[in-house]
N, C-alpha and C positions, 0 to 999 in steps of 0.2 A: 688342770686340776678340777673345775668344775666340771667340764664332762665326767671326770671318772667317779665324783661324785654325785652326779644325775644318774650313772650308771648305776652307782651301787644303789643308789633310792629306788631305782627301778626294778633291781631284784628284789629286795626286801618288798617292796611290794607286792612283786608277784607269789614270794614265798606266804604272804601274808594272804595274798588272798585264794591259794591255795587251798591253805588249812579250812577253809569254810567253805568249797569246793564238795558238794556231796558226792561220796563214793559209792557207786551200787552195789544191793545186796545181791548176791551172795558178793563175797569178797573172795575168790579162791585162797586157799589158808597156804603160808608158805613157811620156810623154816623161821622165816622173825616173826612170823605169826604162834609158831608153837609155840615157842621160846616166851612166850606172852606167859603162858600156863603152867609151863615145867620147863629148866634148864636141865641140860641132857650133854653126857659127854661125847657122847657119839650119835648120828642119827644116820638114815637112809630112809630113800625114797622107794615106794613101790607102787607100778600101777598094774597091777592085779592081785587079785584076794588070794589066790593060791600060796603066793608068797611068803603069807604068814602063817604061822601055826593052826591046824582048824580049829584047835579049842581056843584062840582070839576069836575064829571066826563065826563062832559059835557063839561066844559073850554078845558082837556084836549084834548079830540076829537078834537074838533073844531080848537086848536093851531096849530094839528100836523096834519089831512089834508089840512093845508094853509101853511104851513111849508114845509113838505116830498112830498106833494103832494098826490093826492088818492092811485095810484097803491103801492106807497113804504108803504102807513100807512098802507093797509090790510095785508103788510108782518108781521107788527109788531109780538112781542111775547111779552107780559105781565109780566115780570122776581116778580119785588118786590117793596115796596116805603115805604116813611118815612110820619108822618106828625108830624110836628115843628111847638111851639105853645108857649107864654109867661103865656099861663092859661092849668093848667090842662084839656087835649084833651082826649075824649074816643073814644076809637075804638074798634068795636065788635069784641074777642078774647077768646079763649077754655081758660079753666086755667092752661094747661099746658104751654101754650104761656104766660101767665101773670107770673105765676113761676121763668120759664127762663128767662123773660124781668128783676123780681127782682135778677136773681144770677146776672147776668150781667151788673143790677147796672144803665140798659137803661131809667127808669122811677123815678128813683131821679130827684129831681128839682136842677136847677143851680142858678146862679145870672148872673146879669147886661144881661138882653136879650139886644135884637134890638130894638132901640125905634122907629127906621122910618120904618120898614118893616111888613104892613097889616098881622098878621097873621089871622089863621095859614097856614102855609105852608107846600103844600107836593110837595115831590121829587119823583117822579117815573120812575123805571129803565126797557127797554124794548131791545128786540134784534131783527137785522134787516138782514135775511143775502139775498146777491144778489148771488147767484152759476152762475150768466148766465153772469154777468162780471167779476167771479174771487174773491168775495169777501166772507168768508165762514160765516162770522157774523161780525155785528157790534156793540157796543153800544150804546143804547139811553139812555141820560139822561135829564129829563128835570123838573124842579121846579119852581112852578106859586104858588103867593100868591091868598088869599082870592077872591081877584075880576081877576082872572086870569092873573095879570101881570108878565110879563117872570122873575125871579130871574136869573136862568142860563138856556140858551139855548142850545141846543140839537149841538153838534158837528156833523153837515152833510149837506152838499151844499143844498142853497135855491132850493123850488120845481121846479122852471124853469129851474135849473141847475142839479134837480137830476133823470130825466128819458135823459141826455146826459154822460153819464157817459162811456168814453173809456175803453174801456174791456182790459183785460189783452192779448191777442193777438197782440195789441198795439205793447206790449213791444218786445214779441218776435219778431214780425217783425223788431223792431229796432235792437235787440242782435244779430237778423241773419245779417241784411246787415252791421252791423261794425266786423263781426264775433269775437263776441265774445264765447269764450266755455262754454258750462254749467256746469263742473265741479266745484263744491261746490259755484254755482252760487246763491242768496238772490233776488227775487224779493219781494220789502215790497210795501204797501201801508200803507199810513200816511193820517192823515188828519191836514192840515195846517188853522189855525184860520185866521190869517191874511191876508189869500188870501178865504176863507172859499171855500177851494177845496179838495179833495182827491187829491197825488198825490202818484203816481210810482216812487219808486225807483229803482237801480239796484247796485248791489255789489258782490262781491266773496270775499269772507274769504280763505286767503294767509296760516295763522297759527292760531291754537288757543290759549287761553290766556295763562298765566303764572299757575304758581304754587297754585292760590290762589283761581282757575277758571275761567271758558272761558268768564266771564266777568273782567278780568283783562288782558288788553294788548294786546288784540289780534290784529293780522295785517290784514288790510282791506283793498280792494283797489275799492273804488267809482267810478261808470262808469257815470250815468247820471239819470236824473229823470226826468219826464215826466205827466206833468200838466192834471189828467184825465177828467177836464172839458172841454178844448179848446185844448187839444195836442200838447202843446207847449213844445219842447226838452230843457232841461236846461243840463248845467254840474255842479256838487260838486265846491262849493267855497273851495277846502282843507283845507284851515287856517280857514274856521269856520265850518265844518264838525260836532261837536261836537256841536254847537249850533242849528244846524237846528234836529241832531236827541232829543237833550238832554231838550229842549228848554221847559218850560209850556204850548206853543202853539201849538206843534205838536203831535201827538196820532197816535200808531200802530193801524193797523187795520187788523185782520185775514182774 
């Protein structure tokens, strides 16, 4: 009886220290990911643009050069996308693709859709990377109903704000003049909704986690972050450290 109860202590731990496990950004978006934003009786997967209507394909364009701006939207890369529908949606597909949609269970119908949200709706996932400020990819995510209104928007500073983007040299310039060492030194970027900015982090990792893994407990000690739209130097609020990494608003970014 007490092993099976050190057992179960030990999962519950692990699940626990899971949840504060950081997940990198981009996150590829998958059907429980849409479902975040719109439930949908029907969905299906497409990975090529052709697939859907041009005039989606068009909304998109058009969102996301007013959006990113021109130079960042020709970086785009094309990944994958959904389209979410209250009525049985076709999308051109081989029948090994229709096969696998039915082991998976992707093309059953639901109930109780959305009644206010125009479908159908697609989500289309793209990657963005900037090498020349430090950024090795990003995720795009973005999903427009019918008449191309935003459902979710694309996590990434407006296009006026995203060809000023502080390169990671920034940082080190700061690390050097508080000399700091780089020994097991973290610089992350994040992107923050609330201030809809990338920003720079900086930390070293003290110890690693406990017994359960290195996302259990481990000791960290926060130096400062650094606003990569305007450059403005902030320090770690300590007592809510765990809020600004753990938060729904904020997203790693490689």
């Amino acid at each position: 009886m007490k092993g099976k109860i050190l057992s179960l202590l030990i999962i519950i731990s692990l699940v626990s220290c899971n949840k504060y496990s950081r997940e990198k950004y981009p996150q590829f978006a998958t059907k429980t990911e849409s479902y975040k934003y719109v439930n949908s009786c029907y969905s299906v997967e497409f990975d090529n643009l052709n697939k859907i209507p041009i005039d989606i394909q068009n909304q998109f364009t058009s969102y996301l050069k007013n959006r990113l701006g021109i130079n960042n939207f020709q970086k785009l890369e094309f990944k994958f996308g959904y389209a979410l529908s209250d009525k049985p949606i076709e999308i051109e597909r081989t029948k090994s693709e229709s096969e696998i949609l039915a082991i998976l269970g992707q093309n059953k119908e639901k109930s109780d859709c959305d009644s206010i949200i125009n479908f159908p709706v697609y989500s289309i996932i793209y990657e963005l990377k900037l090498p020349e400020i430090g950024i090795d990819k990003v995720g795009i995510n973005l999903m427009l109903d019918t008449n191309g209104k935003p459902i979710k928007d694309v996590d990434f500073p407006k296009a006026e704000f995203a060809d000023k983007l502080i390169p990671i040299d920034s940082v080190h310039s700061e690390l050097i003049r508080r000399k700091i060492p780089y020994k097991k030194l973290n610089i992350d970027l994040w992107f923050d909704k609330r201030i809809e900015s990338f920003v720079w982090s900086t930390s070293t990792l003290i110890r690693e986690g406990g017994i359960f893994g290195p996302s259990c407990f481990p000791e960290v000690k926060y130096h400062f972050k650094i606003n990569a739209n305007n450059g403005e130097i902030t320090e770690f609020n300590n007592v809510q450290t765990s809020d600004y990494f753990f938060g729904s608003d904020n997203h790693y970014v490689e």
